[in-house]
C-alpha positions in Angstrom: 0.0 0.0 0.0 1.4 3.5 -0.7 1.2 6.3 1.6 1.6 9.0 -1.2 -2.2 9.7 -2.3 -2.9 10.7 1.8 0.7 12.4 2.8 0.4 15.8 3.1 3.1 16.8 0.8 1.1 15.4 -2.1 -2.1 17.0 -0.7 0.2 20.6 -1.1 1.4 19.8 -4.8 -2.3 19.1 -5.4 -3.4 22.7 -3.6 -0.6 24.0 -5.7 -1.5 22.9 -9.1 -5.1 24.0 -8.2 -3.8 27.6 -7.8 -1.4 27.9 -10.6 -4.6 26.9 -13.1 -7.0 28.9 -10.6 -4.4 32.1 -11.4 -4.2 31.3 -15.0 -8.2 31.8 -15.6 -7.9 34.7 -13.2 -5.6 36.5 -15.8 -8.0 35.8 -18.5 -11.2 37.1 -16.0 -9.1 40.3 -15.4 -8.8 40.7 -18.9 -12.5 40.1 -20.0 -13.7 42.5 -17.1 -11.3 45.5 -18.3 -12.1 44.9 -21.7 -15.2 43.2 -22.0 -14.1 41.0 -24.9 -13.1 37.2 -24.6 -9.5 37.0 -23.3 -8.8 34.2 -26.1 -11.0 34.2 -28.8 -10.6 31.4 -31.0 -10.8 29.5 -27.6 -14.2 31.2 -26.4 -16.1 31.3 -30.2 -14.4 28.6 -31.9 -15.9 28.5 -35.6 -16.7 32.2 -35.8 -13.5 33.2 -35.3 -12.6 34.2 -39.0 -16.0 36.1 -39.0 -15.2 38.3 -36.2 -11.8 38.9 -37.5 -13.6 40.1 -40.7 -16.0 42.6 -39.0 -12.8 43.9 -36.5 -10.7 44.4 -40.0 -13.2 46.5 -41.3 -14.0 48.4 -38.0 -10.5 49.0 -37.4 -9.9 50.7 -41.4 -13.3 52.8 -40.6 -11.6 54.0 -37.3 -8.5 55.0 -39.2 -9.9 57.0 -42.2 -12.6 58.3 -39.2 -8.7 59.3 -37.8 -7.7 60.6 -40.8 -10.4 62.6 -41.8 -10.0 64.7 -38.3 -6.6 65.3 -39.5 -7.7 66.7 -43.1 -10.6 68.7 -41.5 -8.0 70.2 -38.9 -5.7 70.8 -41.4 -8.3 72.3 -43.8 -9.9 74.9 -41.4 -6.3 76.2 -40.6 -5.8 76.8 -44.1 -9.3 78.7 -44.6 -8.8 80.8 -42.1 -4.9 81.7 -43.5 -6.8 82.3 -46.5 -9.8 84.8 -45.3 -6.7 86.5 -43.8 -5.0 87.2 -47.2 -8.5 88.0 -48.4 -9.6 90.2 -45.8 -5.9 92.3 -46.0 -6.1 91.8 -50.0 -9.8 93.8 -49.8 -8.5 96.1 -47.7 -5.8 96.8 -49.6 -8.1 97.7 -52.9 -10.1 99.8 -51.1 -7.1 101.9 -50.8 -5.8 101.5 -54.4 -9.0 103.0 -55.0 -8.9 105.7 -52.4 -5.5 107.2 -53.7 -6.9 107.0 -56.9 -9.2 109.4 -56.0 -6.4 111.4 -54.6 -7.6 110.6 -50.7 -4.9 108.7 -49.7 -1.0 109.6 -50.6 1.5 107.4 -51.9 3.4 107.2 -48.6 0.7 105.7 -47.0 -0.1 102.7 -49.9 4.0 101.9 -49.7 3.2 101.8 -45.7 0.3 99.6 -46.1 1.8 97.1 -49.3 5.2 96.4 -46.9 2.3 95.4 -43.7 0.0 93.3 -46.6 3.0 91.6 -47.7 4.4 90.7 -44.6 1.1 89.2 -43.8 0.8 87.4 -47.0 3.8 86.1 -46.0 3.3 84.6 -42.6 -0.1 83.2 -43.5 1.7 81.4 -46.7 3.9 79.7 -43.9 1.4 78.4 -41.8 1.8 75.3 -40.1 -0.3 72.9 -38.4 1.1 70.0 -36.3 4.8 70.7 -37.9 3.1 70.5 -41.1 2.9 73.9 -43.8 -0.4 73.9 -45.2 0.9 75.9 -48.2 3.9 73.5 -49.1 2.1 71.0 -51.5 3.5 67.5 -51.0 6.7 69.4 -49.1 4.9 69.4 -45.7 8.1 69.8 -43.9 9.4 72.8 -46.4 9.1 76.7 -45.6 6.6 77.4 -48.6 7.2 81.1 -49.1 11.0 83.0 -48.7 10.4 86.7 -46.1 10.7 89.1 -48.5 11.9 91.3 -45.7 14.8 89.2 -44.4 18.3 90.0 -43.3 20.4 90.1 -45.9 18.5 90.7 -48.6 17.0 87.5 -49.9 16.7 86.2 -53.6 13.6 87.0 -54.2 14.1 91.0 -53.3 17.3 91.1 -55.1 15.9 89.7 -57.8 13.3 92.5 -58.3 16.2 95.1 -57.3 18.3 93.6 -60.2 15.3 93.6 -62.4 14.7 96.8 -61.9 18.1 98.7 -62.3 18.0 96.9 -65.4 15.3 98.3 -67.0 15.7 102.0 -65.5 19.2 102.7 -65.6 20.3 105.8 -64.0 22.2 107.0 -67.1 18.6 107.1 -69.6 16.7 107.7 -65.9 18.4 109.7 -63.7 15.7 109.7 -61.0 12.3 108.1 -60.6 10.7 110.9 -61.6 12.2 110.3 -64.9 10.5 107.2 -66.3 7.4 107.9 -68.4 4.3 105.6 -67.6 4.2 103.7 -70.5 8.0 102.4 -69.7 6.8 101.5 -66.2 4.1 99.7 -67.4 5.9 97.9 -70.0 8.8 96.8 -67.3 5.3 95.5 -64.9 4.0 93.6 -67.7 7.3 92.1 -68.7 10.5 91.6 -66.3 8.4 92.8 -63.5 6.3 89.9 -63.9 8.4 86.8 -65.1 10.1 87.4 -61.4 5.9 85.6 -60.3 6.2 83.5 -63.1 8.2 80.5 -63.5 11.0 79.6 -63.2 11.8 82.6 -61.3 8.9 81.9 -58.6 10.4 78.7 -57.7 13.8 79.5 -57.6 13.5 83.0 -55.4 10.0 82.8 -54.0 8.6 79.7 -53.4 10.1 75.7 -52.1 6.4 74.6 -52.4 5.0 71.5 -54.6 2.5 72.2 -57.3 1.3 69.0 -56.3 -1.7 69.1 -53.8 -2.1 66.4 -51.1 -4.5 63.9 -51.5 -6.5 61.7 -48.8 -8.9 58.4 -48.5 -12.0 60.4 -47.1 -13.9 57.1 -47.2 -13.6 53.3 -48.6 -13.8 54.8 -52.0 -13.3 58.3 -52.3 -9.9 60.2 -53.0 -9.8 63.7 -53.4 -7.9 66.6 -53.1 -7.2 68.4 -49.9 -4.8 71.4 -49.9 -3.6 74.0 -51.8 -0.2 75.4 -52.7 2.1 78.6 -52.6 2.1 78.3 -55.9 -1.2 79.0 -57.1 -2.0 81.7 -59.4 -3.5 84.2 -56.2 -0.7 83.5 -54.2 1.7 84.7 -56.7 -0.7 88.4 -57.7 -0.6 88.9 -54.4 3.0 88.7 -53.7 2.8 90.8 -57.2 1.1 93.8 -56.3 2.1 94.3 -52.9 6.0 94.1 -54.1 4.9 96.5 -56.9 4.0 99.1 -54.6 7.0 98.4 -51.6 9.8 97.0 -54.0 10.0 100.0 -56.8 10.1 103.7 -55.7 6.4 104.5 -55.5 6.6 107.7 -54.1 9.2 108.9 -56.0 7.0 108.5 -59.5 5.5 111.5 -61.8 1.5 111.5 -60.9 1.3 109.9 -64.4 3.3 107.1 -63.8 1.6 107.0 -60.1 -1.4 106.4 -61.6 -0.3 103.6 -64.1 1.7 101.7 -61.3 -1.9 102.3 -59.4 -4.1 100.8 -62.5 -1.4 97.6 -63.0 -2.0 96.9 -58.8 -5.6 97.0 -58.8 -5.8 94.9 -61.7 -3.7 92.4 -60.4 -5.1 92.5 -56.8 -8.6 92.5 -58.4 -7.5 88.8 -59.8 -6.1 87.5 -56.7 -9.0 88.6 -55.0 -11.1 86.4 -57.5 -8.6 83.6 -57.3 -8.3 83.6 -53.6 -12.3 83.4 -53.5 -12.4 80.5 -56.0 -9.7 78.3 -53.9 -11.6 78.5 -50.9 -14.9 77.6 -52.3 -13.4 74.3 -53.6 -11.7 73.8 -50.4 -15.2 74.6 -48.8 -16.5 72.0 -51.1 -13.9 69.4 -49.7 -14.6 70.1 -46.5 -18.3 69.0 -46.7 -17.6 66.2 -49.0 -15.7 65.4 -45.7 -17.9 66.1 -43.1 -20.5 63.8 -45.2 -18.1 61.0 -45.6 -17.2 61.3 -42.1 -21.3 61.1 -40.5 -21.2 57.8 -42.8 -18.3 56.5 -41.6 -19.6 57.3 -38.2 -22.5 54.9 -38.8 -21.0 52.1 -40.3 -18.2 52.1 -37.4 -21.4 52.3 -35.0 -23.0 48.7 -37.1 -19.6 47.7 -37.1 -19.0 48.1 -33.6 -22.3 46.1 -32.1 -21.4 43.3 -34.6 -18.1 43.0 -32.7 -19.1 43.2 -29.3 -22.0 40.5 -30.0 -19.0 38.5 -31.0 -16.6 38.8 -29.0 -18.9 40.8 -25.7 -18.5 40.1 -22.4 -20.4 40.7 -19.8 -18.1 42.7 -17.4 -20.3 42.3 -14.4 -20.5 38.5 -15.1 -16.3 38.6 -15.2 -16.1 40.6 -12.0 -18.0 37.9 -9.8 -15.6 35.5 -11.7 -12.6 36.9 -11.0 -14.1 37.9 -7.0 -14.1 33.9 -7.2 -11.2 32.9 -8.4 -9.5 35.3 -5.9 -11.8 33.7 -3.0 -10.3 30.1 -4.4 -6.9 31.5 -4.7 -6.6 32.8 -0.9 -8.6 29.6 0.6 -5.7 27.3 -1.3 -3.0 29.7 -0.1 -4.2 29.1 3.1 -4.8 25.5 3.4 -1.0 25.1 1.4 0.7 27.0 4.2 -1.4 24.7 7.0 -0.5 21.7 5.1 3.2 22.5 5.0 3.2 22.9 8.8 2.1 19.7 9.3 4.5 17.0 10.7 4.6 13.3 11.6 6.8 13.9 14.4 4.1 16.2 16.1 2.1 13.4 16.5 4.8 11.1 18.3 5.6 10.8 21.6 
């Protein structure tokens, strides 16, 4: 006869094997009650496994473009409010074209008013969101538009110095004063304006793409979802307020005044239209969006109670599991430690 089964050393292995499984299954009802999902799937729903990986493979894309589309819509309300900016500074900035026109307003005060505009332009060309320029195309991480005010002189500036000197010399124009309005206006039509055209543009103005980014606003639909620096607005408006701060404004005859005046409202008068066309079609992609996104929202919602009646637990059904288990734990605990204290030779005398 063996005396193994009744010693109480195999009783404790026994107590001990019942907690180490008794611990195990109080991992998995921790889990389930955190998280109220099965802590082992393919263990708890078998068959339907692949079915539930299915439904969680299309929740999971749904929550990313959701993701995604919180991104564009950030990034796309930064860059409409940059824009009313320019637009708002652009309008005022015709009103006064027109006001010195009219002889209200003198030139010092336009010159004073282009240099603010264009440092404005400026800074709202080189917003950022999130590290991210909204201006830059594809080249997020790129400073879209170069200060035209910066120390020294940047490209762009000397450019339109050089440009200038060249086509009013001081030997055939001794002073401002000197060139006739039909010169002036040929010099704004022509080398004045190849310095906003390309290449010229790229290479002293602007580091942005002409390539807009794109996004997946839902499981089928790809659109576009900035602008650029380069855009035909963004370049008259760089135009016109470095027509009137970057050439000698005040210095002019009241004939040639008046021409440099016409050539700026013109050009403001397009970047005005252009600047109001690019936000309506970004308008249009943000409510394209905001659709896509309230569908999204639902499917993720259809998505979601397919899911849970998959893989659901109940967490108040887990709790009194794992209260249990704990209970079972402590009560083996217990009767291991009295079990190890007892000894044969206490019984002998």
């Amino acid at each position: 006869m063996k005396t193994t089964f009744v010693s109480s050393s195999a009783l404790s292995n026994v107590l001990r094997s019942t907690v180490l499984k008794a611990q195990e299954r109080l991992i998995g009802a921790n889990k389930e009650m955190t998280t109220a999902r099965f802590a082992d799937i393919g263990l708890s729903i078998g068959a339907r496994t692949g079915l539930t990986v299915g439904v969680r493979a299309q929740y999971d894309r749904i929550e990313g473009l959701l993701d995604t589309n919180g991104l564009v819509s950030q990034r796309l309300d930064v860059t409409q409010e940059a824009m009313g900016s320019m637009l708002s500074v652009a309008q005022d900035f015709m009103a006064t074209l027109l006001a010195v026109r009219n002889g209200e307003k003198g030139a010092d005060v336009l010159v004073t008013e282009a240099k603010h505009a264009l440092q404005s332009m400026i800074g709202a060309a080189n917003t950022s969101v999130g590290g991210q320029y909204v201006f830059a195309g594809i080249n997020t991480q790129q400073q879209p538009v170069t200060d035209y005010f910066g120390n020294p002189a940047p490209a762009n500036k000397t450019a339109v110095d050089t440009a200038f000197a060249a086509a009013f010399p001081t030997a055939t124009y001794p002073t401002a004063a000197d060139i006739p309005a039909a010169d002036l206006t040929t010099f704004l039509q022509g080398a004045f304006a190849t310095q906003f055209a390309d290449p010229a543009w790229g290479t002293n103005w602007s580091s942005a793409s002409n390539r807009d980014l794109t996004a997946r606003i839902s499981t089928n639909e790809v659109m576009t979802v900035s602008t650029n620096a380069n855009e035909p607005f963004m370049r008259d408006l760089a135009k016109v307020y470095t027509m009137i701060v970057g050439l000698p404004t005040a210095d002019l005859s009241q004939n040639t005044y008046e021409a440099l005046v016409g050539e700026a409202l013109k050009t403001v008068s397009d970047a005005v239209q252009g600047l109001i066309k690019t936000q309506a079609q970004l308008g249009s992609a943000q409510a394209r969006i905001s659709t896509a996104t309230d569908r999204l929202s639902t499917q993720r919602d259809i998505l979601a109670k397919q899911v849970n009646g998959l893989e659901g637990v109940d967490p108040y059904e887990a709790k009194l599991r794992v209260d249990q288990l704990t209970t079972q734990i402590e009560t083996s605990y217990a009767l291991t430690a009295r079990f190890q204290s007892l000894s044969i030779l206490n019984y002998i005398s």
